[in-house]
FIVEXPA-475230 format. One record per residue (C-alpha): residue in one letter; x, y, z; residue number from 1. Coordinates in steps of 0.25 Angstrom, whole numbers, plus 5000, padded with zeros to 4 digits. Each point is the difference from the previous one (the first is absolute). Example, Ala and Ser with C-alpha at 12.3 -4.5 7.8 and 13.67 -1.06 7.14 Angstrom:
2
+------+------+------+------+-------+
! finu !   px !   py !   pz ! kolro !
+------+------+------+------+-------+
!    a ! 5049 ! 4982 ! 5031 !     1 !
!    s ! 5006 ! 5014 ! 4998 !     2 !
+------+------+------+------+-------+
//
This chain:
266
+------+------+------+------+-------+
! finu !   px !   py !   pz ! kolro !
+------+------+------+------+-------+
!    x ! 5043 ! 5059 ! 4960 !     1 !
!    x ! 4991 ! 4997 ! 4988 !     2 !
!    x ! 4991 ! 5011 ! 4999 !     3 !
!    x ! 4986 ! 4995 ! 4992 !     4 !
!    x ! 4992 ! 5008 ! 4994 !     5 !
!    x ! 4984 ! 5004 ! 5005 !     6 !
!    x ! 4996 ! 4994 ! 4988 !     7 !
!    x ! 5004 ! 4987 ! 5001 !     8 !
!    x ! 4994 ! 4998 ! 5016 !     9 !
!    x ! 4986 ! 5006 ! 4992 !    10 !
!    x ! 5001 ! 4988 ! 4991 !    11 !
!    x ! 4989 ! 4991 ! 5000 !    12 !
!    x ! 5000 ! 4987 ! 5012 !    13 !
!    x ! 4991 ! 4988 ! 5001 !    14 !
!    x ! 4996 ! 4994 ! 5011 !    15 !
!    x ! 4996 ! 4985 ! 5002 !    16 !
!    x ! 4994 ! 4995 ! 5014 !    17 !
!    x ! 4999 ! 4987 ! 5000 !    18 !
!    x ! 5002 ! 4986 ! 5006 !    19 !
!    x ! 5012 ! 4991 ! 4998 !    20 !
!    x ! 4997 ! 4984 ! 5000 !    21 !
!    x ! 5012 ! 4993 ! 5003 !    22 !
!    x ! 5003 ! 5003 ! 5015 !    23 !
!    x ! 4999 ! 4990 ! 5010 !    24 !
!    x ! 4987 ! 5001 ! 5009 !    25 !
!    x ! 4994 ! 5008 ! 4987 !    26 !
!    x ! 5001 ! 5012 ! 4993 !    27 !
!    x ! 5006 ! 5014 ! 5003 !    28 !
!    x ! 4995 ! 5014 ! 4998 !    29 !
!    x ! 5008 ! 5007 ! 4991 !    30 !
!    x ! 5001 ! 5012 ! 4992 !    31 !
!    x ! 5008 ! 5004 ! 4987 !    32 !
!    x ! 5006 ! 5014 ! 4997 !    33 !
!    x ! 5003 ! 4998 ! 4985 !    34 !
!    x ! 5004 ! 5011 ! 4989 !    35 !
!    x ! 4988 ! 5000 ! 4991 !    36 !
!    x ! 5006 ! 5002 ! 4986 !    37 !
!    x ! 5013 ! 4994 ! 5000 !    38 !
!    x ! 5006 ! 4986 ! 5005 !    39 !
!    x ! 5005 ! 5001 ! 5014 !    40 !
!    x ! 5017 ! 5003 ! 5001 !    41 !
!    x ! 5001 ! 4991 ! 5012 !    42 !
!    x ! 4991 ! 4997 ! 5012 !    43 !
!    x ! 4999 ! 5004 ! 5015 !    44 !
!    x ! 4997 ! 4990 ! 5011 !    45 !
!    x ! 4996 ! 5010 ! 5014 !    46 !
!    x ! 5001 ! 4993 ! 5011 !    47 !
!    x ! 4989 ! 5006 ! 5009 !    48 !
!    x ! 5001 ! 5005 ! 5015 !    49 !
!    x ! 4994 ! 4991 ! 5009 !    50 !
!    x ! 4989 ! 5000 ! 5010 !    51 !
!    x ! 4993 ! 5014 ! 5001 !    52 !
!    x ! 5009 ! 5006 ! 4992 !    53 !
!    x ! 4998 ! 4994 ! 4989 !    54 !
!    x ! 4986 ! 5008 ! 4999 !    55 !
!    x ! 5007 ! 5013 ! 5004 !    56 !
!    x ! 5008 ! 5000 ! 4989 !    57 !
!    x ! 4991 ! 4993 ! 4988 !    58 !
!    x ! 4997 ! 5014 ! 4994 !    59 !
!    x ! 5016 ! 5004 ! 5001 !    60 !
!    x ! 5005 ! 4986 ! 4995 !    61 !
!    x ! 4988 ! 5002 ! 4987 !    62 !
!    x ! 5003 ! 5015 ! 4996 !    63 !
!    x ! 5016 ! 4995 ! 4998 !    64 !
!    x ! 4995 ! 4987 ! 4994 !    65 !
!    x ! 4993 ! 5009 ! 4989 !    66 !
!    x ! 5011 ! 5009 ! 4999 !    67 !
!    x ! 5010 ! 4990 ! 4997 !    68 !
!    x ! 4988 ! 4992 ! 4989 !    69 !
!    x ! 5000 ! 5013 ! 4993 !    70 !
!    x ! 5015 ! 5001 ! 4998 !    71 !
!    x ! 4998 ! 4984 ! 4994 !    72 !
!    x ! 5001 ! 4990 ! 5013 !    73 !
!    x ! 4990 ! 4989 ! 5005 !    74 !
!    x ! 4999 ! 5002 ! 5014 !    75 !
!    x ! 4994 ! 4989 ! 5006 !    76 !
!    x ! 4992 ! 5000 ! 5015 !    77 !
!    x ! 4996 ! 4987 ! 5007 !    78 !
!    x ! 4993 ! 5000 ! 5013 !    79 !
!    x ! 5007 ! 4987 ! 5008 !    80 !
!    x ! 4992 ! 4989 ! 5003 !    81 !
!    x ! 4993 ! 5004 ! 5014 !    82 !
!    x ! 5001 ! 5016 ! 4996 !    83 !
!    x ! 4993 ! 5009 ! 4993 !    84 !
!    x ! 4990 ! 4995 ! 4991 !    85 !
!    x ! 5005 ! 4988 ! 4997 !    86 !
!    x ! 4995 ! 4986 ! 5007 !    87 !
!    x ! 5003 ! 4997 ! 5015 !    88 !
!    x ! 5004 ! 5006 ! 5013 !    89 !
!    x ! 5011 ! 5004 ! 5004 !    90 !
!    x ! 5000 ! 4991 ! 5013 !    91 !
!    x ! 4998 ! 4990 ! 4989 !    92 !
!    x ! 5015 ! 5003 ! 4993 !    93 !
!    x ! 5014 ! 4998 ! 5000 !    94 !
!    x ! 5013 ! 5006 ! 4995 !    95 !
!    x ! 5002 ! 4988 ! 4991 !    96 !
!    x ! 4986 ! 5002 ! 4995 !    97 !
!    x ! 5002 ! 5015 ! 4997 !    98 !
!    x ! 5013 ! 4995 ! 4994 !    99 !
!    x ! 4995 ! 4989 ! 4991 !   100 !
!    x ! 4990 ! 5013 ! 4996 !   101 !
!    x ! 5012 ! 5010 ! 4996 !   102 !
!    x ! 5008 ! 4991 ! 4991 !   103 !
!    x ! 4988 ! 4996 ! 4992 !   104 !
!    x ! 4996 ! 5015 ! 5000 !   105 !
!    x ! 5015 ! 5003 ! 4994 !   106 !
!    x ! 4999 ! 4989 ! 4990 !   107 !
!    x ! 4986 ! 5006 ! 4994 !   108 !
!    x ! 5007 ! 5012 ! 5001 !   109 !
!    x ! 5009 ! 4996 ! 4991 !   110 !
!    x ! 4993 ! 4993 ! 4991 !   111 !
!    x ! 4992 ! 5014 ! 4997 !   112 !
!    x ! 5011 ! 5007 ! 4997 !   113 !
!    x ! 5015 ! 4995 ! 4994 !   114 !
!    x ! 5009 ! 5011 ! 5004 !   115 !
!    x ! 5006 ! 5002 ! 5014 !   116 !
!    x ! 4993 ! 4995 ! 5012 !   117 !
!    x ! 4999 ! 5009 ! 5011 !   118 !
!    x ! 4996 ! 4998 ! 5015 !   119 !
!    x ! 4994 ! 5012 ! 5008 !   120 !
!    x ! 4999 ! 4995 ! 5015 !   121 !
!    x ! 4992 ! 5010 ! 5009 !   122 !
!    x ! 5003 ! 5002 ! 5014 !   123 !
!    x ! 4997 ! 4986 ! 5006 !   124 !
!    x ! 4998 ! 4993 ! 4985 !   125 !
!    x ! 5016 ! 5006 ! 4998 !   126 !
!    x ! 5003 ! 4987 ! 5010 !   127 !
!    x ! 4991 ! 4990 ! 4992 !   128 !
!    x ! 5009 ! 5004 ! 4988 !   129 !
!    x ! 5013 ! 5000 ! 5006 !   130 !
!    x ! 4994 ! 4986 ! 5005 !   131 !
!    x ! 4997 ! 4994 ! 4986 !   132 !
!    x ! 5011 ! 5007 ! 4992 !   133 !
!    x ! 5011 ! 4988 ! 5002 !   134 !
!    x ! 4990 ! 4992 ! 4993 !   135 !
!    x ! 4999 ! 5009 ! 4988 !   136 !
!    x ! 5014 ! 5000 ! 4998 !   137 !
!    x ! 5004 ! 5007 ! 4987 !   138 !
!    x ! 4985 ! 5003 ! 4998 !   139 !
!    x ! 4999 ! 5014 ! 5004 !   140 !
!    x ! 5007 ! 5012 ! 4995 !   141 !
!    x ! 4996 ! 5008 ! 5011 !   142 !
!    x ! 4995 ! 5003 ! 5014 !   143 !
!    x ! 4992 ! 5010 ! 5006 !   144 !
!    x ! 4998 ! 5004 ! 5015 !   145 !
!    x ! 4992 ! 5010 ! 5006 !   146 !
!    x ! 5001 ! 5003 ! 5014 !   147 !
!    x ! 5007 ! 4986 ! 5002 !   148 !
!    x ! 5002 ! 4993 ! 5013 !   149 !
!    x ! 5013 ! 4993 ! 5003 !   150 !
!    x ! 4991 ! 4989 ! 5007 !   151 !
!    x ! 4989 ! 4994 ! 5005 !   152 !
!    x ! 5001 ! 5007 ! 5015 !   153 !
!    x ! 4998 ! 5011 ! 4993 !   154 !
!    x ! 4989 ! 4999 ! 4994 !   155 !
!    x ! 4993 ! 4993 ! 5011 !   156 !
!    x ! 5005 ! 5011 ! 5009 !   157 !
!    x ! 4996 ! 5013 ! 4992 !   158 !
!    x ! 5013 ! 5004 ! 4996 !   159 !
!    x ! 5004 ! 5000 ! 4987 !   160 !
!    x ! 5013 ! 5008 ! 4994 !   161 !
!    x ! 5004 ! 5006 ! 5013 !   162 !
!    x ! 4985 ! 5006 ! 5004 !   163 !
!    x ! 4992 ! 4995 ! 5010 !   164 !
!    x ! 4984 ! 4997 ! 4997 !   165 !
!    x ! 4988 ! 4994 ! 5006 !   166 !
!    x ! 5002 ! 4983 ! 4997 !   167 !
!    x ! 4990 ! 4998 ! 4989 !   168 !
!    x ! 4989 ! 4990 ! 5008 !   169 !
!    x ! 4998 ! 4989 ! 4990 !   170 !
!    x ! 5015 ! 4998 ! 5002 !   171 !
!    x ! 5006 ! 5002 ! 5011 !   172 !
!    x ! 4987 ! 4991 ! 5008 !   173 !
!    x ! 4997 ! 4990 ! 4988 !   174 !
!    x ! 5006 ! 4985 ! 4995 !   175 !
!    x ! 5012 ! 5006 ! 4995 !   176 !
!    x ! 5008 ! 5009 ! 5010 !   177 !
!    x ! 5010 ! 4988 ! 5001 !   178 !
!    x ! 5003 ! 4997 ! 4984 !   179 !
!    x ! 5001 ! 5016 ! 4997 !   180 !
!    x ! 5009 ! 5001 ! 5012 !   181 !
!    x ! 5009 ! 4990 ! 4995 !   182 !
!    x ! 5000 ! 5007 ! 4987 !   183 !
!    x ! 5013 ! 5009 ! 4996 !   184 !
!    x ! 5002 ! 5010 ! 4988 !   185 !
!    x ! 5014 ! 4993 ! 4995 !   186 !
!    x ! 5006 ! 5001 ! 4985 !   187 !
!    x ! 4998 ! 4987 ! 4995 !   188 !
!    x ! 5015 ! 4997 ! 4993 !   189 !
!    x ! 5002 ! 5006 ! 4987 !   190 !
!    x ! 5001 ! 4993 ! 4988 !   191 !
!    x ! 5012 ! 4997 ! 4995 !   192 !
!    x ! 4998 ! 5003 ! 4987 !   193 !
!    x ! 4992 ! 5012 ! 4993 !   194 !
!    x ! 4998 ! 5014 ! 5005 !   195 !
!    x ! 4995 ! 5001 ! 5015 !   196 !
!    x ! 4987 ! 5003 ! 5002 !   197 !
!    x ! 4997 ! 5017 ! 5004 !   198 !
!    x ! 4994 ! 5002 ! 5014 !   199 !
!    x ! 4994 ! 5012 ! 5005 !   200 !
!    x ! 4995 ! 5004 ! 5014 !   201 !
!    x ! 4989 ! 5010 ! 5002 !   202 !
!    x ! 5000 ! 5005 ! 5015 !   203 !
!    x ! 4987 ! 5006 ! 5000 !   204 !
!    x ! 5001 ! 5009 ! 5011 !   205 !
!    x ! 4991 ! 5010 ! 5008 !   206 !
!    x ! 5010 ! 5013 ! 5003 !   207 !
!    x ! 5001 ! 5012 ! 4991 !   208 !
!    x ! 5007 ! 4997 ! 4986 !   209 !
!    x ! 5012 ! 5009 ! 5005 !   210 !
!    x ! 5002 ! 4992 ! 5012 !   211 !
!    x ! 4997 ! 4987 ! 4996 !   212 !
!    x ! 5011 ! 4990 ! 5001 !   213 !
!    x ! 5002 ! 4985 ! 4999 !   214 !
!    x ! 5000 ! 4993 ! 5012 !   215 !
!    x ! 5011 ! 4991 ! 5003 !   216 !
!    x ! 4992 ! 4989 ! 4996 !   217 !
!    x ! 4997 ! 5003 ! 4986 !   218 !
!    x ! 5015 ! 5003 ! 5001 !   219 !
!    x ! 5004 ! 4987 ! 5006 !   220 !
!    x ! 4992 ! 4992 ! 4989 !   221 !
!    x ! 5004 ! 5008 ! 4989 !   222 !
!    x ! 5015 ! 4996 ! 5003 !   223 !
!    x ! 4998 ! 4986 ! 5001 !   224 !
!    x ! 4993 ! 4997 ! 4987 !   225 !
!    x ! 5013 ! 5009 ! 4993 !   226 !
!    x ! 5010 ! 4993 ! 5006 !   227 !
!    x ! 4991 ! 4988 ! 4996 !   228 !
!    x ! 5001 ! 5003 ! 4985 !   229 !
!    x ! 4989 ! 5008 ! 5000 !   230 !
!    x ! 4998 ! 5013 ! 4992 !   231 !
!    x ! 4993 ! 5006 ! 5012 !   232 !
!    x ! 4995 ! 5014 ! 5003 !   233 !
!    x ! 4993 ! 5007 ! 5011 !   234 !
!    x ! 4991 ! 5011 ! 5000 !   235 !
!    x ! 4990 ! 5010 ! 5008 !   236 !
!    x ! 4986 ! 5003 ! 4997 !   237 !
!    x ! 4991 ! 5010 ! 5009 !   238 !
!    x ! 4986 ! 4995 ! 5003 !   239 !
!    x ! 4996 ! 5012 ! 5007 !   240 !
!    x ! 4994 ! 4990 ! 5012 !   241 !
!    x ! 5000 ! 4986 ! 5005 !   242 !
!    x ! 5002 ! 4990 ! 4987 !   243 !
!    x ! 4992 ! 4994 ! 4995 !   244 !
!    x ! 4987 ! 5006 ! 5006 !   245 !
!    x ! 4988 ! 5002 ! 4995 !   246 !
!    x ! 4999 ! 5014 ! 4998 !   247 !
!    x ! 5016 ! 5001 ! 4996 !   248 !
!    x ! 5005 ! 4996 ! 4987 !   249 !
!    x ! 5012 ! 4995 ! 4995 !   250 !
!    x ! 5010 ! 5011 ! 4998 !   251 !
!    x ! 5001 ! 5004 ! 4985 !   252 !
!    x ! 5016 ! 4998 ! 5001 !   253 !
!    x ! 4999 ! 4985 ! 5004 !   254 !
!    x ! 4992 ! 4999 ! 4987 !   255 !
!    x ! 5013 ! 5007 ! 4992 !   256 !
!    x ! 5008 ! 4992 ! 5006 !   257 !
!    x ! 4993 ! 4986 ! 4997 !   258 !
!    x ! 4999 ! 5007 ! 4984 !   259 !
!    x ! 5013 ! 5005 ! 4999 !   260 !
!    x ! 5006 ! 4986 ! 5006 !   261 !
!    x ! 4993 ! 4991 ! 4989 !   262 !
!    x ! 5001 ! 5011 ! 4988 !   263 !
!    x ! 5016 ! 4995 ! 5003 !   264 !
!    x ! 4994 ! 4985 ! 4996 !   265 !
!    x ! 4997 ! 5003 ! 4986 !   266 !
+------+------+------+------+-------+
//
């Protein structure tokens, strides 16, 4: 593991809410983690949960978004169309809307930034980018999961990586139980040509370091994206409750992790 230095997560960040024009049905609240003295190494597109737990884990999904500006990545957070602070509800949205959103979101993404793209799907959001991922073929160097289902029923049924938890409201009860059901974390195929993008799997869990395991789904998933080409790696993070919560914060470990995986795309 990369190990970087307190001095370089000091370093300064600038942080830029605004509105993106250019989205169907009108623009969409964003916010930009950006390193303020130096142009950014690559750019990170997170994906974020859906429903109530998109709230729950705003302040955890911000502190590794600044963490990973001041080691010289645009992080880029857009609230879908009917989420968040962006425009709509979500009655009004579909998964080809949220989809449509995503893959402009990645091309701004890369636009702000030239070196390796990186897509960080949380909980719910890791299906979203398991979903758009074939159309960005060859576009993205590397993918990032937190807490990732295996599929749709999971995420409408509260369990996610082998855990049981309370079905998020806004989900399992509004427009689009159906479309995220149908929805499956699969490895798109690898391309044939050039290094295999690195995947990592963060299980955030809520047992004790020393006991903590990964589930057999985390296990499951990691194994097919391997023997899909992948450079795919699994790893535990303690959260010391119910994640993501509002009074529990992301485990410090899932941040190294995430660090220590794009430190390798330099």
């Amino acid at each position: 593991m990369t190990i970087v230095s307190a001095n370089e997560r000091d370093a300064p960040v600038r942080i830029e809410a605004l509105q993106l024009e250019g989205f169907d049905r009108g623009p969409r609240f964003a916010v930009w983690w950006l390193p303020a003295r130096t142009q950014p190494r690559g750019s990170v597109l997170c994906v974020q949960p859906l429903g109530d737990e998109q709230l729950a884990a705003r302040h955890s999904l911000a502190l590794q978004a600044r963490r990973l500006a001041a080691l010289g990545w645009a992080v880029l957070m857009i609230d879908l169309f009917g989420t968040g602070d962006s425009p709509g509800e979500l009655a009004q949205a579909s998964l080809e809307v949220w989809r449509t959103d995503l893959l402009r979101g990645s091309m701004l993404a890369r636009q702000r930034a030239s070196g390796p793209t990186v897509l960080w799907g949380v909980r719910g959001g890791a299906l979203l980018v398991g979903d758009i991922a074939v159309a960005l073929d060859q576009l993205v160097d590397a993918f990032v999961f937190w807490d990732a289902p295996d599929s749709g029923h999971s995420v409408a049924d509260g369990a996610v990586s082998g855990r049981q938890r309370p079905p998020t409201p806004e989900v399992s009860s509004g427009p689009l139980p159906g479309e995220l059901r149908d929805l499956r974390l699969r490895p798109p195929p690898a391309a044939e040509h050039g290094a295999p993008p690195k995947v990592l799997f963060v299980e955030i869990g809520d047992r004790p370091a020393v006991s903590l395991e990964l589930s057999p789904a985390t296990c499951a998933l990691t194994e097919a994206w391997l023997e899909a080409g992948y450079l795919a790696t699994p790893r535990a993070a303690h959260a010391g409750g119910a994640w993501p919560g509002p009074a529990v914060p992301v485990p410090l470990a899932a941040c190294m992790a995430t660090e220590a995986l794009l430190e390798e795309l330099r």
